[in-house]
N, C-alpha and C positions, 0 to 999 in steps of 0.2 A: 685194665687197659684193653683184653679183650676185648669186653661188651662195648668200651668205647668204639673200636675199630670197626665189630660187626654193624653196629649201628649206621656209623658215616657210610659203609660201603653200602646198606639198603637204601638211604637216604640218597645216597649219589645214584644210585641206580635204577631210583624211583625217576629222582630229578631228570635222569637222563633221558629215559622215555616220553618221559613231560615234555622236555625240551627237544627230543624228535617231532614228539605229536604238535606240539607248538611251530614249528621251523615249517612243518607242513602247509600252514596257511602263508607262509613268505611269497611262494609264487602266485599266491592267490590277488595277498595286496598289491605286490610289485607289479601285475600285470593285468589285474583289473581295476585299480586303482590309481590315481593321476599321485603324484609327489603332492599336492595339497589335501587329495583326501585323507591321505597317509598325515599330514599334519593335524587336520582335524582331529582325526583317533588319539593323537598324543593330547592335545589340548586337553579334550574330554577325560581321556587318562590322569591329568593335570589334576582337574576336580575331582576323580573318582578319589584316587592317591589324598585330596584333604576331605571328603567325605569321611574317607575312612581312618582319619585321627578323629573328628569332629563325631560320628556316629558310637560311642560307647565311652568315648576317652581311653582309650588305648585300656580299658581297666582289663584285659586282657592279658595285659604284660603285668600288668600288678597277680592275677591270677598263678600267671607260670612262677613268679617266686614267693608267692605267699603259700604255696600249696606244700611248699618244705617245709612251712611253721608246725604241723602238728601233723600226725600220723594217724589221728585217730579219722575213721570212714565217714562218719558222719559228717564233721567238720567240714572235711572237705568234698563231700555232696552238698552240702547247703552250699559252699563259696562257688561251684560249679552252676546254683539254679541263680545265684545273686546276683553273680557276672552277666548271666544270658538276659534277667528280665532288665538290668538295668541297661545293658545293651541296647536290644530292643524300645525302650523309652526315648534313652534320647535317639536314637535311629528314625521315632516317627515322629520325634520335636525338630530337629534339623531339618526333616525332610517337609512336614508343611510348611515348616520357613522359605524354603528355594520354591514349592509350587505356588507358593505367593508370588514369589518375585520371581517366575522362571524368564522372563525378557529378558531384565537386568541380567540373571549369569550368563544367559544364551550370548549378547554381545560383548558382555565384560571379559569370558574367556576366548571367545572366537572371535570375536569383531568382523564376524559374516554374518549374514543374512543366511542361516540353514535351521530358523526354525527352534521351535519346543521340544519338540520330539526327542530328540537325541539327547537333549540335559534329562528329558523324563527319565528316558531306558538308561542312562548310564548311574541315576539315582535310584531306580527301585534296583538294578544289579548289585549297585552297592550296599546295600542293606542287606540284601543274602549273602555277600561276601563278608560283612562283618560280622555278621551270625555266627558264620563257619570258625572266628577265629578261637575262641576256648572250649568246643567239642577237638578242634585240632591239637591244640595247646595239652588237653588231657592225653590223648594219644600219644603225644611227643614227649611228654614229664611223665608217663609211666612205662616209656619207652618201651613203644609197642610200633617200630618202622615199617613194618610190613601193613600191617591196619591203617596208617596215616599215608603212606605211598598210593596205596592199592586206593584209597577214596579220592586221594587229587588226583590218580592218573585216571580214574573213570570222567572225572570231573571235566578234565582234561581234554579226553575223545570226546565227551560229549561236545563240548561246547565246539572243537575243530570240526564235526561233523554238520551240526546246525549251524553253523557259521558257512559252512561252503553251498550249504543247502541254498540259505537265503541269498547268499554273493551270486553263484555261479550258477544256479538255474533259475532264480527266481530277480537276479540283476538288482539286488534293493542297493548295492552300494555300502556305505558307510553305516546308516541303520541295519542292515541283514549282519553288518560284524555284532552289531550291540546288540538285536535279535539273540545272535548266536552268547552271547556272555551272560545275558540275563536267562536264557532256560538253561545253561549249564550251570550256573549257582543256583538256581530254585532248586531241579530238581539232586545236587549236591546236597543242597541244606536238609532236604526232606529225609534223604537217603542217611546222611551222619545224625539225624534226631534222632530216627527210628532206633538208630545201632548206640545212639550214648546215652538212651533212654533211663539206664540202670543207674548211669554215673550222679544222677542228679538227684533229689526229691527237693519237693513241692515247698517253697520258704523262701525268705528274704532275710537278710541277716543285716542292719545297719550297721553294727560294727564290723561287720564283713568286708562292707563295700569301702568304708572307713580306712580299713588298712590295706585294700587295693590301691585304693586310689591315690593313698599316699604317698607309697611308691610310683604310682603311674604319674602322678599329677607332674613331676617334675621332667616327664620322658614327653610330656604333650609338646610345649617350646621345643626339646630338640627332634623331634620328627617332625614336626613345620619347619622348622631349621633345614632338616634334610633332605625334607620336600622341595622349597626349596632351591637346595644347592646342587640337586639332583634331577631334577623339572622347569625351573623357571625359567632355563634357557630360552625353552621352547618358545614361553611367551615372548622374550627377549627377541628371539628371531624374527615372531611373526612380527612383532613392532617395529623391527628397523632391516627387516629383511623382508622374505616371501613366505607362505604357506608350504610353496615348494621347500625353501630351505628346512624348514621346519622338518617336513617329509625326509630329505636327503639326508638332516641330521639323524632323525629318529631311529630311519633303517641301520647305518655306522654302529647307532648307541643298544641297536637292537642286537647285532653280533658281541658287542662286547657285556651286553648283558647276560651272554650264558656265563661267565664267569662266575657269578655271583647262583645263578641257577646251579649250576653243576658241580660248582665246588665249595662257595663260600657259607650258600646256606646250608645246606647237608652237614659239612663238617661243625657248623653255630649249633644245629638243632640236635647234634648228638653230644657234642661238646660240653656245651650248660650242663643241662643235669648231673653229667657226669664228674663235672669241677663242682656242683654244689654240692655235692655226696661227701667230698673231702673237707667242709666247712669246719670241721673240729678239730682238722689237722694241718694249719696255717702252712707249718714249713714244704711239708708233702705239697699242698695246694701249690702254691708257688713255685717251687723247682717243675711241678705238670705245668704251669702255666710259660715259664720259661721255656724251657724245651718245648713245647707245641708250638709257640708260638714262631718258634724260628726254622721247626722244619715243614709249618702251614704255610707260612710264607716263599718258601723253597718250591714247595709243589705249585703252590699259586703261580709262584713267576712263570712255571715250565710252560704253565697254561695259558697266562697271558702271553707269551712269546708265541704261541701258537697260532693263536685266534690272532693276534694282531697281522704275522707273516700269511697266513691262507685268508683273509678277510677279502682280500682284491680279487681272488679267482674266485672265491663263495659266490660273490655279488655277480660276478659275470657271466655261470652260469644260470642263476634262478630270476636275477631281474630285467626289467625293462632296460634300455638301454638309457632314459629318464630318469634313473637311477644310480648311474655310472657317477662313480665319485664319492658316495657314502664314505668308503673305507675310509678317507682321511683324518677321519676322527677316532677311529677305533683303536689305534694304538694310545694316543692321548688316552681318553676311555679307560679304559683297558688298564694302565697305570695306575689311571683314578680309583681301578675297583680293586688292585694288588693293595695299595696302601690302606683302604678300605676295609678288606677285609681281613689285616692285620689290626686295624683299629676294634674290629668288632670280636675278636678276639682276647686281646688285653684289655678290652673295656671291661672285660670281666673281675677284673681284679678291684674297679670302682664299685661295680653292683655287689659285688661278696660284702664290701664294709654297706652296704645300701647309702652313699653317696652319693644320688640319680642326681641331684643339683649340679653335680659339679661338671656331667654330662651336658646339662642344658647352658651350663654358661659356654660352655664349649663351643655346642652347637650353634648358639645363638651367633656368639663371637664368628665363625665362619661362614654363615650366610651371609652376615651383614657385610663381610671381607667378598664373601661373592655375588653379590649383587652387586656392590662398586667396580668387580673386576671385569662384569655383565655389561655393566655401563659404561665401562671405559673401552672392551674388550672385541664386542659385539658389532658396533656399528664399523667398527676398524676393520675385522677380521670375518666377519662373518660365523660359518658354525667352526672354524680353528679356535675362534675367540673364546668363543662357547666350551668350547672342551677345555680350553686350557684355564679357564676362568675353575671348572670342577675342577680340574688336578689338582690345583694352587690350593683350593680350599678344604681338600681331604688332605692335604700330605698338612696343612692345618692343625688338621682334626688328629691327627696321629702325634705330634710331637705335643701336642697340648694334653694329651691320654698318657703320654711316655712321662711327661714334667707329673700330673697327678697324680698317680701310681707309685710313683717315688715319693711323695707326700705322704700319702694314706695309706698305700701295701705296697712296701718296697717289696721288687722284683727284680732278681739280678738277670737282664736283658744282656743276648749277644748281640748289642747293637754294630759290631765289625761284621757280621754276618749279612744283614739287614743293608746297611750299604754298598760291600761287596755283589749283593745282588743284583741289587736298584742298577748299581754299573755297568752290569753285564746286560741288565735288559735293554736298557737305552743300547748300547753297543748293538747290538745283534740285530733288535729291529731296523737300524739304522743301517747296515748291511744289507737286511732282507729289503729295504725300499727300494734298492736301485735295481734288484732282480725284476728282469719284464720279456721272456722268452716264450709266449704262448702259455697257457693254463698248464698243458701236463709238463713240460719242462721245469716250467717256475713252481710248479707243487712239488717235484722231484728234488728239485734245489732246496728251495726253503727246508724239507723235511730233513735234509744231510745237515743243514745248517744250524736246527733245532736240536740235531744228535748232539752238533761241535757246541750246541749251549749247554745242555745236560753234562755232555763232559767235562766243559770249564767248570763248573759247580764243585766236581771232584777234583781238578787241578789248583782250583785257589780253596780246597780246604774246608769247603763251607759244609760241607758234607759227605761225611765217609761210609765205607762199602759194610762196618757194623753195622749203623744204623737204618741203612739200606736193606740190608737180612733181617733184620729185627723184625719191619714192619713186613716185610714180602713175606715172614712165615704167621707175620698173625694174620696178614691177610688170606693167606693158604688155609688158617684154621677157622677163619670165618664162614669159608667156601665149603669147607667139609661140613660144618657144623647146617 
């Protein structure tokens, strides 16, 4: 449990600086950029996000749990060069496909008139970003957090430095952002080959790629599924809305996306490994999996309580005034990525039996719930519609993970915990809306109010002051160490 905990706390602390260096181009887009250019960049985002299922097949995710099959070195250097060159293959088959038809995507996703260009650069980007994912994947499964922080937080600056380069002295607009993403993943990619050069030798393994992809094969369907229920809003908006809305949604979904940055993935990528270690020891595994899972959720909520109540005064000092009104979505949001990333959590107890199927029907199930809610929701409500159409379809995807588990790896869940939450969070942000006293008052308020939430937590029970010490001293021995 240690190494568990040192880990999430480098991972979150990598994340964090990421997500400062990241938060630093907000004034950039908000204020040299109109609310439609800011849609554009999601659009493009849109295709990057299925590019990059479509470029490798996720055989990267097949990578991170095949690589438990055997211990011996070799092995798993060959499955490390299998992954990359098959990667790279379909990488430059997908991609002559779309530079045949770069017209067709150009209007199919944006239904503007802005040209070639931009589908080019956000395709060759994408290819260096899928590169990057199984030199990464090794870093994170030999649990080396320092090594994997340190390469995406360079990655990181890079790309926010040439990005402001091209934006703000050279005025290119929306291309100088993609400019700036495509030389931070090149020279990324170049920088993590040179350093995982060791991890690999020269080989193709067909029954390699065979039992990656068997695993992965069945994860393709649900991350288009969760692309998405995740993404397709956007297009949703710009069809029966504006560009602008699109923009106004995106920044909202941009605040409630550090969630997921700063806590959900950190605590995923130290997590796995460390739940697959105990695969011989089912009971063990399961009582870790219970207990995390309910005091992951705990911290999650504190978090989205947070960001949801300071979201209105974030926005007021760093944006345009054209911008005004994002926040309405990020409490929605916000919930969407609390159940979420309790979902991604006990999804674990699927992948342990290797059930990936039962993921995909899952997910399948849920998009298809959120596109009709898209459809129905959208042209009614706008991006309210939009947000609420994701929550509906994650809290979905959670009790459909809760039903399977109990199928395939029973797991005794404190599910009185888990809604005691949920209750407290609606309550409190619900409070926090009607505070509106100037920015330093209303940050002063909300922060007394976020205490009286923290406290509720120890008043209904849901978490005691052992537990509490438990983790503040292995945190303390992470620090020392």
């Amino acid at each position: 449990m240690f190494q568990l905990f040192r880990n999430i706390s480098i991972y979150s602390f990598g994340n964090i600086l990421s997500a400062f260096v990241s938060f630093l181009l907000l004034p950039v887009y908000t204020r040299l950029l109109s609310p439609g250019d800011y849609g554009i960049l999601e659009l493009l985002n849109l295709l990057a996000a299925i590019l990059g299922i479509l470029f490798g097949l996720l055989v990267s995710n097949g990578y991170s749990r095949i690589y438990f099959d055997s211990k011996d070195g070799n092995y798993r250097r060959k499955l490390f060069a299998t992954g990359q060159i098959f990667t790279f293959l379909c990488a430059v088959l997908f991609t002559v496909m779309i530079f045949i038809n770069v017209d067709w995507f150009s209007q199919t996703i944006l239904n503007e008139d802005v040209g070639k260009l931009p589908v080019f650069l956000i395709t060759l980007s994408t290819i260096f970003f899928v590169m990057l994912r199984i030199p990464l994947a090794n870093l994170q499964i030999r649990q080396l957090p320092k090594q994997y922080i340190t390469v995406n937080l360079a990655g990181f600056v890079l790309t926010v430095f040439t990005t402001i380069v091209f934006v703000v002295f050279y005025g290119f607009g929306v291309l100088g952002v993609l400019y700036g993403q495509l030389i931070g993943n090149v020279i990324q990619f170049v920088f993590l080959g040179i350093y995982s050069r060791k991890e690999y030798e020269i080989g193709f393994s067909l029954t390699q790629l065979g039992v990656m992809l068997s695993f992965a094969v069945f994860l393709i369907p649900a991350n288009l599924s969760a692309l998405i229920l995740n993404m397709s809003n956007r297009w949703f908006l710009q069809e029966y809305q504006t560009l602008g809305d699109v923009g106004l949604y995106s920044l909202g979904a941009k605040f409630a996306s550090v969630i997921p940055m700063l806590f959900i993935e950190p605590v995923k990528q130290a997590f796995s490994p460390y739940l697959y270690e105990q695969i011989e020891n089912p009971e063990k595994l399961k009582k870790t999996l219970s207990e995390f899972s309910r005091l992951f959720f705990i911290g999650l909520s504190i978090v989205v309580v947070g960001i949801s109540m300071l979201t209105r005064e974030a926005i007021m000092i760093i944006a345009d005034k054209s911008f005004y009104g994002s926040q309405n979505v990020t409490f929605i949001l916000s919930v969407s990525f609390l159940f979420l990333g309790l979902a991604g959590i006990i999804v674990q107890g699927i992948q342990v039996v290797k059930k990936t199927w039962i993921i995909t029907v899952i997910w399948i199930f849920s998009s298809f719930v959120n596109v009709l809610l898209n459809f129905w929701l959208v042209p009614l409500y706008g991006r309210m519609g939009a947000a609420t159409a994701t929550m509906i379809s994650v809290i979905i995807i959670c009790i459909c993970y809760f039903i399977a588990i109990a199928k395939v790896y029973p797991v005794k869940f404190n599910y009185f915990a888990f809604i005691i939450v949920v209750f407290l969070t609606i309550i409190f942000n619900y409070f926090s809306s009607s505070i509106d006293y100037g920015i330093v008052v209303s940050v002063f308020i909300k922060l007394l109010l976020l205490g009286c939430y923290v406290g509720s937590l120890f008043l209904f029970k849901i978490v005691n002051k052992e537990e509490i010490m438990s983790i503040k001293n292995r945190m303390l021995n992470v620090r020392k160490k």
